[in-house]
C-alpha positions in Angstrom: -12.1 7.1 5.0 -8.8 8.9 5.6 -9.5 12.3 7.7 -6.3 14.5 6.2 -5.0 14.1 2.3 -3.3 11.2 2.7 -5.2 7.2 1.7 -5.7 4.6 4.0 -3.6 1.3 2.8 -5.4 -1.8 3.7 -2.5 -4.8 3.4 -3.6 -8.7 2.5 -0.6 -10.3 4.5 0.1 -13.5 6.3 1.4 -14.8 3.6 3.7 -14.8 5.1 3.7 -13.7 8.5 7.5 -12.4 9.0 7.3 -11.2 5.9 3.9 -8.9 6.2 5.7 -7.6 9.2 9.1 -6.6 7.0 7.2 -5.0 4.4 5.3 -2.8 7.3 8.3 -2.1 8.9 9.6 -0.9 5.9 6.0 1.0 4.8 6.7 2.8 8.5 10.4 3.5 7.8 9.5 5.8 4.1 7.0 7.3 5.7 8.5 10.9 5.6 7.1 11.9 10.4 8.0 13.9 12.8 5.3 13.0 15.2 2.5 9.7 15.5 -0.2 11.5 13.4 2.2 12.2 10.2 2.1 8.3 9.6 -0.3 6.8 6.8 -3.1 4.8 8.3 -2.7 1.0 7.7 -5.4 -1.3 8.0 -4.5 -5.0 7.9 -5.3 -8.6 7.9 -2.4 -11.1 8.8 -3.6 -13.7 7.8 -2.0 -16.8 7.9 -4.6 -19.2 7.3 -5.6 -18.1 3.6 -4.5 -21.3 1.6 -1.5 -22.1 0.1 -1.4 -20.3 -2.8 1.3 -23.0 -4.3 -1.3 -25.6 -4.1 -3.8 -25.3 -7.7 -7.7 -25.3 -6.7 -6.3 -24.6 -2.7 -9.5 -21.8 -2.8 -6.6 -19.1 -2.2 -8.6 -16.5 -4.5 -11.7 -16.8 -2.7 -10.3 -16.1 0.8 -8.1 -12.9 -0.7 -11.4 -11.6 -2.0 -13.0 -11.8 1.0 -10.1 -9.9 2.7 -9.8 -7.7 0.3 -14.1 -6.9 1.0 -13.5 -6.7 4.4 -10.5 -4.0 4.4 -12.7 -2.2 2.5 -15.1 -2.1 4.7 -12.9 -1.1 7.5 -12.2 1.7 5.7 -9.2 1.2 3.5 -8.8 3.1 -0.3 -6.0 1.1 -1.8 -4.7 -2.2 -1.3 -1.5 -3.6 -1.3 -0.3 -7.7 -0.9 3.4 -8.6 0.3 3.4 -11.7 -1.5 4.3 -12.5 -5.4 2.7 -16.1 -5.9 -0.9 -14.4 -4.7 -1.0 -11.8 -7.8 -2.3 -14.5 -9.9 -5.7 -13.5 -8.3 -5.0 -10.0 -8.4 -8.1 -9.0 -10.5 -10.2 -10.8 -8.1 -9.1 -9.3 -5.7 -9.9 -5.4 -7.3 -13.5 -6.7 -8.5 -14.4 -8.1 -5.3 -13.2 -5.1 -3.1 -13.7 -2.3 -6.2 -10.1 -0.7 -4.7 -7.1 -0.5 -6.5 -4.1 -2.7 -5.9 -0.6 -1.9 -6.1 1.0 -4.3 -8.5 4.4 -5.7 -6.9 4.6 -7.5 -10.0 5.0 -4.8 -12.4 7.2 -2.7 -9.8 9.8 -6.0 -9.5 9.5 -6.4 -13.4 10.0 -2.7 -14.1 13.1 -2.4 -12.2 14.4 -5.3 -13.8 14.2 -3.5 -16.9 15.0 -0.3 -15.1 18.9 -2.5 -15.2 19.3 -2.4 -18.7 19.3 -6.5 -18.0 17.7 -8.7 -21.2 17.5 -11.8 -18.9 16.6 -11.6 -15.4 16.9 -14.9 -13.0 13.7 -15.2 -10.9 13.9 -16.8 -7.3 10.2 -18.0 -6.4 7.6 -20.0 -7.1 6.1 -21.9 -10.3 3.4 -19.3 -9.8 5.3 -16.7 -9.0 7.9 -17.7 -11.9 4.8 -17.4 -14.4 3.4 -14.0 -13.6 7.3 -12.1 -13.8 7.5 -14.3 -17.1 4.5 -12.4 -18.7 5.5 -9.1 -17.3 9.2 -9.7 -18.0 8.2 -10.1 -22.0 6.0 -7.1 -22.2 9.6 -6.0 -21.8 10.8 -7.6 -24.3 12.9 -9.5 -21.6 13.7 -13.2 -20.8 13.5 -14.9 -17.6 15.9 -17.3 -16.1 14.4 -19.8 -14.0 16.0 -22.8 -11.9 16.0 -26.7 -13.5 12.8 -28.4 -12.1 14.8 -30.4 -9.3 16.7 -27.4 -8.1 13.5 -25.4 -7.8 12.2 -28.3 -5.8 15.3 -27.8 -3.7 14.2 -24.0 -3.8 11.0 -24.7 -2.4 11.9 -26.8 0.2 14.0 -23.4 1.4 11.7 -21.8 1.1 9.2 -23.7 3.2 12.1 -23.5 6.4 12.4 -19.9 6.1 8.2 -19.7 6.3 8.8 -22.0 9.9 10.9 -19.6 11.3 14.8 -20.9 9.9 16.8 -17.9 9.1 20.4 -19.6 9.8 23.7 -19.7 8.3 22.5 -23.2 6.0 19.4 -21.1 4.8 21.1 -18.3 3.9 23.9 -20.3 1.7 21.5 -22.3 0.3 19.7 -19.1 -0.9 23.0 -17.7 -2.4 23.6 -21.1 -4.3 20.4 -20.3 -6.2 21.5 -17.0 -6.7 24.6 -17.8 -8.0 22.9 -20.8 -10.1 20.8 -18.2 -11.9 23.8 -16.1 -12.7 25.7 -19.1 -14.5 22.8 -20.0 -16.1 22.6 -16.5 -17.7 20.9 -14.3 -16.0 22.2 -10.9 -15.5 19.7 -9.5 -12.4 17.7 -11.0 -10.3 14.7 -10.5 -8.5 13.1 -11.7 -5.1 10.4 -13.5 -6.9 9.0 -14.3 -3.2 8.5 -12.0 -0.4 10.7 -14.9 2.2 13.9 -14.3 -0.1 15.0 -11.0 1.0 14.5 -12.5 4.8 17.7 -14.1 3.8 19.4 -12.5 0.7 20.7 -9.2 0.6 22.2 -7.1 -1.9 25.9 -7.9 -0.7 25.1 -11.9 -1.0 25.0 -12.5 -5.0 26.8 -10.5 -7.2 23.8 -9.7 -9.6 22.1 -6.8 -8.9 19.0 -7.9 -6.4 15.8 -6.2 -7.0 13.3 -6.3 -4.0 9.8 -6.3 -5.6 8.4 -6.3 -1.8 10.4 -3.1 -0.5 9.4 -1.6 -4.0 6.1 -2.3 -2.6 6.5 -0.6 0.5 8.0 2.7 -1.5 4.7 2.8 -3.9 2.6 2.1 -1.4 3.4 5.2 1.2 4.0 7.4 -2.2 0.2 6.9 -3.3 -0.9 6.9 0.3 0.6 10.5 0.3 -0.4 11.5 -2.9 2.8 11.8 -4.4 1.8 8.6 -7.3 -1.5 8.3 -8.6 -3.9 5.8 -7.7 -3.4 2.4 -9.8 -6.7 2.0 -12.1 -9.1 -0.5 -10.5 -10.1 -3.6 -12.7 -13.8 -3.4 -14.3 -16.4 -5.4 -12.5 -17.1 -4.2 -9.5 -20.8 -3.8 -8.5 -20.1 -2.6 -4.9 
């Protein structure tokens, strides 16, 4: 339990690694300090070795839950998970720890709308690609998503920028899809995965690029100091 006003964020990364470390970099970088102890607490479990949560009945859910448990009990009040794909077990995640998790989600979706944009183009995965379509037509808005054999080619990106490749061929590939999306229709687009931004930045596509993982890191150090409300915690939990 935090010792001042402000919450203790517990973080579910590793997935993945480099880019848990970007969104904590950037959670340390809006964190209004002038000395050590004006920083939130973070409590966090890079973990690496949860399952891919691209591949169905991978057991990805469980191990989240667990983690989720376990921040709790090392004293975290409010959770928050650099990575898009794993939000399909989000709920599972608030039952099985009782804390509230920030929604990256909603925040990525929201500023989309925030635009003024009726289609937004979605670079991530199939999973990933099916959550910001629900939350994207509680907006009354449309997604734009690659054809199946370019996101193939977007996965297989994807999967060199998770083993370390951050080079000049990474990072034009990554704008091709960018630029794909905006041809197809789309009129902003969102960082559907937390690896993207690694590579994209807002002067590499000329749609307006919404980072739902540095959105993350905003919400998360402005409910940490109080300055947002807690997010509601999903029914269920029995402690």
């Amino acid at each position: 339990m935090s010792t001042d006003n402000q919450l203790v964020l517990g973080v579910l990364g590793g997935m993945g690694p480099a880019a848990t470390l970007e969104f904590l970099s950037r959670v340390q970088a809006y964190t209004p300090a002038e000395k050590d102890q004006d920083h939130i607490r973070v409590i966090v479990d890079i973990n690496p070795k949860a399952p891919d949560r691209n591949v169905p009945g991978s057991g990805a859910g469980g191990v989240l839950a667990e983690m989720a448990g376990a921040l709790r009990g090392a004293g975290a009040e409010v959770l928050a998970m650099p990575c898009n794909t794993a939000h399909a077990h989000a709920d599972l995640i608030q039952r099985a720890s009782g804390l509230p998790l920030i929604d990256m989600i909603d925040l990525g979706a929201e500023a989309a709308r925030r635009t003024g944009a009726m289609r937004a183009g979605v670079l991530g995965t199939k999973g990933a690609i099916k959550l910001y379509r629900e939350y994207l037509a509680a907006r009354a808005m449309g997604l734009v998503s690659l054809p199946p054999e370019r996101q193939e080619a977007f996965m297989a990106t994807l999967y060199r920028i998770k083993a370390g490749d951050l080079g000049a061929s990474v990072k034009a590939e990554m704008q091709g899809y960018a630029a794909e999306l905006k041809t197809l229709g789309a009129e902003v687009l969102v960082a559907g995965c937390t690896e993207v931004p690694l590579v994209l930045g807002k002067g590499d596509t000329r749609l307006e690029l919404v980072d739902p993982g540095d959105l993350l890191a905003r919400r998360a150090v402005d409910v940490c100091m109080g300055w947002e409300p807690l997010p509601q915690v999903a029914s269920g939990w029995t402690g």
